[in-house]
C-alpha positions as CSV (number, residue, x, y, z in Angstrom):
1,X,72.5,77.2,82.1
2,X,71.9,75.6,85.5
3,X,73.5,71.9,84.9
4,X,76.7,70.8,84.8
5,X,79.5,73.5,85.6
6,X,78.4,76.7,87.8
7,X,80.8,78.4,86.1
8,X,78.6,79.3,82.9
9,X,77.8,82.8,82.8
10,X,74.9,84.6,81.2
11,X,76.9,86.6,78.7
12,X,78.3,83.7,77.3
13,X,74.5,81.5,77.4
14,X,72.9,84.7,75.8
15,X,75.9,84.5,73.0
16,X,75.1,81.0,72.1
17,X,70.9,81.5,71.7
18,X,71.9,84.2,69.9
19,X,73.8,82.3,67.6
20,X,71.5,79.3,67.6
21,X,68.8,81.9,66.4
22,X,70.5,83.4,63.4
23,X,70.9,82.2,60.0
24,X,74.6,81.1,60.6
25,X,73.4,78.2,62.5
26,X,72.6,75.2,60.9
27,X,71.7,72.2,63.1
28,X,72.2,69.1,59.8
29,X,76.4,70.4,60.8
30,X,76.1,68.9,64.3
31,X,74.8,65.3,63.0
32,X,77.6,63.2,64.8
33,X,79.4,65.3,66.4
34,X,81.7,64.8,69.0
35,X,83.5,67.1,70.6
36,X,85.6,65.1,72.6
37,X,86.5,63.3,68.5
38,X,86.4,66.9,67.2
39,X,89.0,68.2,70.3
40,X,91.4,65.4,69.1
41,X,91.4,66.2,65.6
42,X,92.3,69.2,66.1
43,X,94.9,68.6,68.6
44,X,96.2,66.5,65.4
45,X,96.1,69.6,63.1
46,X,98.0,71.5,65.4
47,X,100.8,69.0,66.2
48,X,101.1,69.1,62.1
49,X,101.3,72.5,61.9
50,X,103.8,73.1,65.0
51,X,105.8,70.0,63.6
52,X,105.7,71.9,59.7
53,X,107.4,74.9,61.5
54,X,109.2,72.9,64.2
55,X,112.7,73.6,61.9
56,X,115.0,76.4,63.2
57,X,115.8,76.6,60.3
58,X,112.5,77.0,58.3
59,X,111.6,80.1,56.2
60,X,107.7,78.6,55.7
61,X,105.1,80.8,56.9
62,X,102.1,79.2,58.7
63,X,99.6,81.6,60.2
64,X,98.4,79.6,62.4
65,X,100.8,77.8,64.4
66,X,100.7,76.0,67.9
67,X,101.0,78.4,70.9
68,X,99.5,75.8,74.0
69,X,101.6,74.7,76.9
70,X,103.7,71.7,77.5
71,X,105.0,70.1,80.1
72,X,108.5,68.9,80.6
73,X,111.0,67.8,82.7
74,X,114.8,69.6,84.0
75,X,117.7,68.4,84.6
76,X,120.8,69.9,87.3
77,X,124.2,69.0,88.4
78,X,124.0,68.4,91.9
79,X,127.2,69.0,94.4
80,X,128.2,65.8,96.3
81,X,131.8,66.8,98.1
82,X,133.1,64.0,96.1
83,X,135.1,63.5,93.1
84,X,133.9,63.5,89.5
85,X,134.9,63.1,85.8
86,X,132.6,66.0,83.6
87,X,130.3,62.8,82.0
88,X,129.9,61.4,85.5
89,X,128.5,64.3,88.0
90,X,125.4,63.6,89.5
91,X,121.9,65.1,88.4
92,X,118.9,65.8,89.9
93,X,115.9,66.2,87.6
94,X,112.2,68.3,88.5
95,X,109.4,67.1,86.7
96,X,106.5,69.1,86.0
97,X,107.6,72.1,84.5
98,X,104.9,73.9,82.2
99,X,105.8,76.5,79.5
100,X,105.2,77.3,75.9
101,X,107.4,78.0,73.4
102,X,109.0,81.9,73.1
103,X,109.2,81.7,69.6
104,X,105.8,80.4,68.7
105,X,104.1,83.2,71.3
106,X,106.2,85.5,68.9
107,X,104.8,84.4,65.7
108,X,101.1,83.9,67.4
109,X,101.8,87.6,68.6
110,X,103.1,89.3,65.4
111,X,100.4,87.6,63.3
112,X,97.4,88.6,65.5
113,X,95.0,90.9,64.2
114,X,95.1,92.9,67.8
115,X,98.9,93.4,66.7
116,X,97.9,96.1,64.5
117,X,99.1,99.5,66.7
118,X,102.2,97.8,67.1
119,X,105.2,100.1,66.0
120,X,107.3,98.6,63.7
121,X,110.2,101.2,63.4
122,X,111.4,102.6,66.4
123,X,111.7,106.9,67.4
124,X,112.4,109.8,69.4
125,X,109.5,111.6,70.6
126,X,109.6,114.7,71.6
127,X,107.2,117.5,73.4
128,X,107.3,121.3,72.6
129,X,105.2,123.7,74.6
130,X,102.3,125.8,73.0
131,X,103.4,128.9,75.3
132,X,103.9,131.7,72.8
133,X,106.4,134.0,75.0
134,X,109.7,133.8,74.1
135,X,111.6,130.7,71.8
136,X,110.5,127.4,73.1
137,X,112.9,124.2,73.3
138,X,111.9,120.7,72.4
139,X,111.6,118.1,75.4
140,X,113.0,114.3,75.0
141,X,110.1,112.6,76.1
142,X,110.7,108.9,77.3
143,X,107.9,106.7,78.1
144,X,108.3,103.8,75.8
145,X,110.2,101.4,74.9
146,X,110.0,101.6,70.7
147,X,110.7,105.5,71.8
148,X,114.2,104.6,73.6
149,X,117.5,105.1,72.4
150,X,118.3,101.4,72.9
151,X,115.7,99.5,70.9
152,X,116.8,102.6,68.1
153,X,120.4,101.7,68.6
154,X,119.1,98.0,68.2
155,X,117.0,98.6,65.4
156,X,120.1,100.8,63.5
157,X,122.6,97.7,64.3
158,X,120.2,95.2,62.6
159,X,119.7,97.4,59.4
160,X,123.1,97.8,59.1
161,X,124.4,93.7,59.3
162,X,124.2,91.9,55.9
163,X,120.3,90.5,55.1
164,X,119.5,86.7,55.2
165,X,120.8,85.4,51.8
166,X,117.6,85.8,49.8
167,X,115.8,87.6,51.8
168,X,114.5,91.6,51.0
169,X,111.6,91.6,53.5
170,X,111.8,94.7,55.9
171,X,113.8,93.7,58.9
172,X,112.0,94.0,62.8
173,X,112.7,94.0,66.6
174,X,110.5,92.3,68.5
175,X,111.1,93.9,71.9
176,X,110.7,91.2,74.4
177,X,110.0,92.3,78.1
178,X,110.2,89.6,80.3
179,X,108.7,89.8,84.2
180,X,108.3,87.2,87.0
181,X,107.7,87.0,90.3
182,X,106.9,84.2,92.7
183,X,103.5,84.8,94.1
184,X,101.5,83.3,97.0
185,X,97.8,82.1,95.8
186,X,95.9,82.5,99.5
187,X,96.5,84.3,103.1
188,X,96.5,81.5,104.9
189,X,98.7,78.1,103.3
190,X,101.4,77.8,101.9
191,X,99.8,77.8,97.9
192,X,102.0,79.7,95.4
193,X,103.1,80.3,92.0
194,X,106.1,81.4,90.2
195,X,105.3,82.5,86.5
196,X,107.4,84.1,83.9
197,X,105.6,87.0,81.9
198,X,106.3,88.1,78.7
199,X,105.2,91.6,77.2
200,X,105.9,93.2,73.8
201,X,107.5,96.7,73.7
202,X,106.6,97.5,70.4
203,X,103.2,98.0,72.0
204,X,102.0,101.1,73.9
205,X,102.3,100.4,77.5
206,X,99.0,102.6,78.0
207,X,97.3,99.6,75.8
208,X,100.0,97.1,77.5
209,X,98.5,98.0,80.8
210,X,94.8,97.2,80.2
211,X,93.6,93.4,81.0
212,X,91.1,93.6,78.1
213,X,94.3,94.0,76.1
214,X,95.6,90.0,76.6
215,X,99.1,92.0,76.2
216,X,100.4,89.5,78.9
217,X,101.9,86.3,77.8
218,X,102.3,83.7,80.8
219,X,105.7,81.8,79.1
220,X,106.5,79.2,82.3
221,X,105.7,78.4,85.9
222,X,108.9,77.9,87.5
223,X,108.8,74.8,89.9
224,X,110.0,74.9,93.3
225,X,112.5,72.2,94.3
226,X,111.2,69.4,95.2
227,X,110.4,67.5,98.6
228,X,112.1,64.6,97.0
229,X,115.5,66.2,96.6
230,X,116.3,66.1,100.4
231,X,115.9,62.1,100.3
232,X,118.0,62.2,97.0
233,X,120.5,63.8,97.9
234,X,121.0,62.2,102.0
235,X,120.8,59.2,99.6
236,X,123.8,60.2,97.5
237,X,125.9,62.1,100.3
238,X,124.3,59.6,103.1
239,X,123.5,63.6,105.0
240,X,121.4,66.1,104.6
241,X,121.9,69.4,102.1
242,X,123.2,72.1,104.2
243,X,121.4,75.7,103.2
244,X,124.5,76.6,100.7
245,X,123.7,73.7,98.7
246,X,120.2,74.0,98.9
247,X,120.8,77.7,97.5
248,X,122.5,76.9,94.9
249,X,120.7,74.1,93.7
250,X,117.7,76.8,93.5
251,X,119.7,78.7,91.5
252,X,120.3,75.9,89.3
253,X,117.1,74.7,88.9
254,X,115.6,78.4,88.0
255,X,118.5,78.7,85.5
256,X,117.9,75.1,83.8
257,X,114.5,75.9,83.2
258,X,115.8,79.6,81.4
259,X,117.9,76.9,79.0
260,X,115.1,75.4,78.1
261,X,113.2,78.2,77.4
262,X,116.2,79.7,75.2
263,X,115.8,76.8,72.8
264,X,117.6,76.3,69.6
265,X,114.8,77.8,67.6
266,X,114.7,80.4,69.6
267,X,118.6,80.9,69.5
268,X,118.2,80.4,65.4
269,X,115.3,83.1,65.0
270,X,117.4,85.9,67.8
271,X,120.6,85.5,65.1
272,X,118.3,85.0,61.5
273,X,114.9,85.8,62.6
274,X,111.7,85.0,61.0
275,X,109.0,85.4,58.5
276,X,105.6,86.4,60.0
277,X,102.7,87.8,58.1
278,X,101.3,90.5,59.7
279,X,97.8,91.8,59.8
280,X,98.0,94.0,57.2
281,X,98.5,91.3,54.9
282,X,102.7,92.1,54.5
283,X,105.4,89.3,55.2
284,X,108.3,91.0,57.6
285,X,111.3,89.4,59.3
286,X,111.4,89.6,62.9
287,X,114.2,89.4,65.6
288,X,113.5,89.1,68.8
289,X,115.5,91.3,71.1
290,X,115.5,91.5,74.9
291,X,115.1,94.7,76.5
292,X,114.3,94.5,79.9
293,X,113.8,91.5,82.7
294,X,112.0,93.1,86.0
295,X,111.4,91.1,89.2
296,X,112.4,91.7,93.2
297,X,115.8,91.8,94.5
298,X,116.0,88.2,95.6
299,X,114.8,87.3,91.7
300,X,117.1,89.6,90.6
301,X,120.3,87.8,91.9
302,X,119.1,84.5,91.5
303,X,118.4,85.7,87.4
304,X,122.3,87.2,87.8
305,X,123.8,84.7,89.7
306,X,125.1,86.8,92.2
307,X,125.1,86.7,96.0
308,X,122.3,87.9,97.9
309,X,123.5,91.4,99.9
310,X,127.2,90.4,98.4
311,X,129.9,92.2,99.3
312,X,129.0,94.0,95.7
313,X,125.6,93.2,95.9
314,X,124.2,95.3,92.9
315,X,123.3,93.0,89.9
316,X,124.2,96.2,87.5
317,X,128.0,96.8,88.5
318,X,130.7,95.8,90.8
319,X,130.5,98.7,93.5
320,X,131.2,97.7,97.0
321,X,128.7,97.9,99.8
322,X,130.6,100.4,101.8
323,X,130.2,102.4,98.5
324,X,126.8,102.5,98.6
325,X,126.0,105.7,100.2
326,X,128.1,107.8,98.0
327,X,124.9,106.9,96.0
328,X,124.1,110.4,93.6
329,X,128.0,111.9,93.8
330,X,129.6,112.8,90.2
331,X,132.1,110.0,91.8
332,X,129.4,107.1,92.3
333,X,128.2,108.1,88.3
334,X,131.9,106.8,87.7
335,X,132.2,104.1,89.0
336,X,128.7,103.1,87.7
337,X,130.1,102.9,84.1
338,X,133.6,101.9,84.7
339,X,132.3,99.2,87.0
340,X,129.6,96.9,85.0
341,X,128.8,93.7,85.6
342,X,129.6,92.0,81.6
343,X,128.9,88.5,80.5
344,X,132.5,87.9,78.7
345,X,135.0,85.4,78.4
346,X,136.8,86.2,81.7
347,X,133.4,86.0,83.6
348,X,132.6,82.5,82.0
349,X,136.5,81.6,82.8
350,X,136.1,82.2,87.0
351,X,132.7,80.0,86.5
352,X,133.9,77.6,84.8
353,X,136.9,77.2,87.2
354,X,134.7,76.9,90.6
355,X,132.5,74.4,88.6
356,X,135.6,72.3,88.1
357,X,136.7,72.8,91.5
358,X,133.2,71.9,93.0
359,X,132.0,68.5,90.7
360,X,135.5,67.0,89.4
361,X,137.6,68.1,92.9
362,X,135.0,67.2,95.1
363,X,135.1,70.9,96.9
364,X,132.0,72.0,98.8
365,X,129.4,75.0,97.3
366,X,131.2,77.4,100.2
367,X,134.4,76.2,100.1
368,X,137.7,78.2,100.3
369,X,138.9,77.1,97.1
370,X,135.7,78.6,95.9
371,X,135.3,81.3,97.2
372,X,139.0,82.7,96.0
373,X,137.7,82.5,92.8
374,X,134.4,84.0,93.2
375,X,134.0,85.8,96.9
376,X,135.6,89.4,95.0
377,X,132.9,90.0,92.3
378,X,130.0,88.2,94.5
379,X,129.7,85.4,91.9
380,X,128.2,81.8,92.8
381,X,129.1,78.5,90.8
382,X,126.2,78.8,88.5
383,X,126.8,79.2,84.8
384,X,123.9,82.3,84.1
385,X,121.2,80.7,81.3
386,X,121.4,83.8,79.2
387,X,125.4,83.8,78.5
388,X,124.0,81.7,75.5
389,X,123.0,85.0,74.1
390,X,126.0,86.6,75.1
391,X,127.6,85.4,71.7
392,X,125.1,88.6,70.4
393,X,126.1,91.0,72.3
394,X,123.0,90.5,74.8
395,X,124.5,91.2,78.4
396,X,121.9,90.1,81.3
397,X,123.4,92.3,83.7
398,X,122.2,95.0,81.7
399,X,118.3,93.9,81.1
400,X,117.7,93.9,85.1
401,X,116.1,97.3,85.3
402,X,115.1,99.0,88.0
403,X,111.8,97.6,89.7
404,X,109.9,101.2,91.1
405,X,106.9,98.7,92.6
406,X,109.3,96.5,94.9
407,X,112.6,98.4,94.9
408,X,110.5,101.9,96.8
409,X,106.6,101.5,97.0
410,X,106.8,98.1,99.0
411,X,110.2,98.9,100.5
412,X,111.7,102.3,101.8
413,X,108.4,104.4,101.2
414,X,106.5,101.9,102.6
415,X,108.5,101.4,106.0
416,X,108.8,105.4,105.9
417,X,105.0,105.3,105.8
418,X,104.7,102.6,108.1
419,X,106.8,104.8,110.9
420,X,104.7,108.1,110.3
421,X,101.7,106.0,111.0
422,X,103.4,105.3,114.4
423,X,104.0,108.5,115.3
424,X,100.6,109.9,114.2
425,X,99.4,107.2,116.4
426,X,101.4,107.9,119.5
427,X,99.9,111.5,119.2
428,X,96.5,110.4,118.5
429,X,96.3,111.7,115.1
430,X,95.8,109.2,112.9
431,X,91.8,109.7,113.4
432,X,92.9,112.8,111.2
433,X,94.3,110.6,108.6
434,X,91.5,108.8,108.0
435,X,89.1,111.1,108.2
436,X,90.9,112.7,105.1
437,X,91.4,109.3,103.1
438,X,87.8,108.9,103.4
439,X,86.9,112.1,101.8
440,X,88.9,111.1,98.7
441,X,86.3,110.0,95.9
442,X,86.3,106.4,94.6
C-alpha cells in the first residue's frame, strides 16, 4: 500500500486482499508472470482484433474490438502570397494529435453491457394532467433526444431506404452528440486543453449527466498551432504571419483534424452502417447519425467556417447584424427559415473559388479578390470538414445548437448580475445579499 505510487487507494488495496482471499485466486497462475510480457501480448491481441475489423467494408462481428487512443500527425495548406499549381502548395503539418476512432467508440458503446437502457426506436412523449375538472389536453414534452421529431424523422427516413443487400437485421440510429471546448488546466499558466466529447442520445440525459455513468467519450485533443509554424512560415515567405493568416491557419488546423476523425470507415458505416451485438444477445445494424455539436461562439464559427462577429455573424442563417434586434418579430421568424446557412454545391463553389484565388493566384487570406467572393455571406477560405457528410443530407450549420451555459449563464445574465452587484454595492446592500445566500442549505 505504501511503496511505489501514492496514488493507490484503500478501496482498490482492500479489493485485491479480498480477492487474494477467495477461492478464485490461485497463486500456481502467476508462476512466470510478467506483466510488462503479459501487457504486450495483449496489445498484440488487440491490434488483431482492430486489424480483423479494420475493413469499411466488413460485416464480421467482434465483440471486443480496440477502442485506445492513437496518435497521429495533420497536415494543412498553408497561404504564401505566391503562386502555386494544386499538387505544389505548401503544407504545414502538427504532430501530436491524439484521438481514437468514432467508429470503434460506437461498436465498444453499443456492445457494452451498461448500454442496456439505451432506446432503440425513437418517440413522442407526452404529459396529461391527473386534474379531474373539466377535459384535459395532452402536453408534447421535449427533453430528449430519442423523444425529438428529428432523430424520429431520421429514424422514418432510414426504415424507409432499401436494406443492405442481405441484410434483415433491425436497422438503428446511433445519435452522436458531439461537444468541445478548449479548457485552461490551472489559474495561474498558460496549461490548457482542447478535447472533443462525444455523447450518445439514445441514452437518458438524466443517466447521461451522472459521472458514475462513463456516458462521456473523450474522441481527440485538438492541438494548438505550433511555436514552430512562425519559423516555418518567415522561412517560406522570408516574414512573419500577419494575424489573418494566423486565423486561418487555426481554422485549418482544427478542420484537418475533423477529416481525420471522419475517416473512411466511419464515412462507410454513416451510409451502410454496422453489425453490433447488443447486450441482450441480438445482432442490430447501426447508423450513426449527428444530432447536435455544442461549444462557445468562437468554436462555433471556427466549426462553421464563418467570421467571427461577421457582418452575418450567426452560424445558423444569413441575417445581417443590423437585423439582430428585430430578434422575436413574426418578421425575424422569416427570415430565420428563408435565410439558412446550407452546405450545397453553390457554398462549396464560392470556397473553392477563394482557395483557387489564394494558393494557385498567389492572393493574400484578406485580400480583395477574396473577399468579393466571400465578405457577403461572412465565409472564410476554409473548406468545412463535415461537407464530406453533406453528400447525406447532414448540414453542419444545422447541428450548432444553441449553447444555454455560455450563450446566457456566462454571458448576458452573468454581466446583468455582475452590474446589480455594483449597485447593491454602491448602496451598501450587498451585506443583504449575502446574508441570504448563506441561509440557503448545502
Amino acid at each position: 500500500m505504501w511503496t511505489g505510487s501514492a496514488t493507490k487507494s484503500i478501496i482498490e488495496v482492500n479489493k485485491l486482499v479480498d480477492f487474494l482471499k477467495s477461492d478464485q485466486f490461485n497463486k500456481e497462475d502467476l508462476e512466470g508472470f510478467d506483466l510488462r510480457a503479459t501487457t504486450g501480448r495483449l496489445d498484440q491481441f488487440l491490434e488483431g482484433s482492430s486489424s480483423a475489423t479494420g475493413n469499411a467494408k466488413s460485416t464480421s462481428i467482434t465483440p471486443k474490438v480496440k477502442d485506445g487512443w492513437c496518435e497521429s500527425d495533420v497536415a494543412f495548406q498553408v497561404p504564401d502570397l505566391e503562386k502555386h499549381k494544386s499538387k505544389d502548395i505548401p503544407t504545414f503539418t502538427v504532430s501530436g494529435l491524439l484521438h481514437r476512432s468514432i467508429v470503434s467508440v460506437i461498436k465498444s458503446t453499443f456492445s457494452d453491457p451498461a448500454s442496456h437502457s439505451f432506446h432503440y426506436t425513437p418517440f413522442r412523449s407526452y404529459w396529461c394532467s391527473n386534474s379531474t375538472e373539466g377535459e384535459t389536453q395532452a402536453q408534447r414534452v421535449y427533453d430528449e433526444l430519442y423523444s425529438s421529431d428529428a432523430m424520429i424523422d431520421a429514424h422514418i427516413k432510414l426504415q424507409n431506404q432499401a436494406p443492405e443487400q442481405g441484410c434483415n437485421l433491425e436497422r438503428i440510429i446511433a445519435g452522436v452528440m458531439f461537444w468541445s471546448d478548449s479548457t485552461h488546466l490551472a489559474s495561474f499558466g498558460t496549461a490548457s486543453l482542447w478535447p472533443i466529447y462525444l455523447y450518445f442520445g439514445n441514452q437518458s440525459k438524466w443517466i447521461r449527466g451522472k459521472p458514475k455513468a462513463a456516458a462521456c467519450h473523450h474522441i481527440a485533443y485538438i492541438p494548438k498551432l505550433p511555436p514552430d509554424f512562425l519559423d516555418a512560415y518567415v522561412s517560406l515567405t522570408g516574414d512573419g504571419p500577419t494575424e489573418a493568416v494566423l486565423t486561418h491557419c487555426r481554422r485549418e488546423l482544427m478542420h484537418a483534424v475533423w477529416k481525420l476523425l471522419l475517416d473512411d470507415e466511419f464515412m462507410y458505416i454513416y451510409e451502410h452502417g454496422v453489425v453490433i451485438v447488443c447486450p441482450d444477445g441480438v445482432s442490430r445494424r447501426f447508423y450513426p447519425r449527428i444530432f447536435t455539436y455544442s461549444a462557445d461562439y468562437p468554436e462555433k464559427v471556427l466549426l462553421a467556417t464563418i467570421r467571427n462577429f461577421g457582418s452575418c455573424p450567426c452560424t445558423r442563417c444569413l441575417i445581417p447584424k443590423e437585423k439582430i434586434p428585430d430578434i422575436g418579430k413574426v418578421y425575424d421568424s422569416r427570415q430565420r427559415q428563408t435565410k439558412k446557412r446550407i452546405d450545397d454545391s453553390n457554398l462549396a463553389a464560392k470556397i473553392s473559388q477563394a482557395r483557387k484565388k489564394i494558393h494557385e493566384n498567389g492572393k493574400g487570406v484578406k485580400s480583395k479578390a477574396v473577399e468579393n467572393i466571400l465578405a457577403s455571406e461572412s465565409l472564410v477560405p476554409t473548406v468545412n470538414a463535415f461537407s464530406l457528410l453533406s453528400q447525406f443530407g447532414f448540414n453542419i450549420f444545422q447541428a450548432l445548437v444553441p449553447d444555454f451555459m455560455h450563450e446566457f449563464e456566462l454571458g448576458v445574465w452573468k454581466a446583468l448580475f455582475i452590474h446589480l452587484i455594483r449597485i447593491m454595492v454602491s448602496t451598501g446592500a450587498v451585506q443583504e445579499l449575502n446574508r441570504r445566500y448563506r441561509e440557503i442549505p448545502t
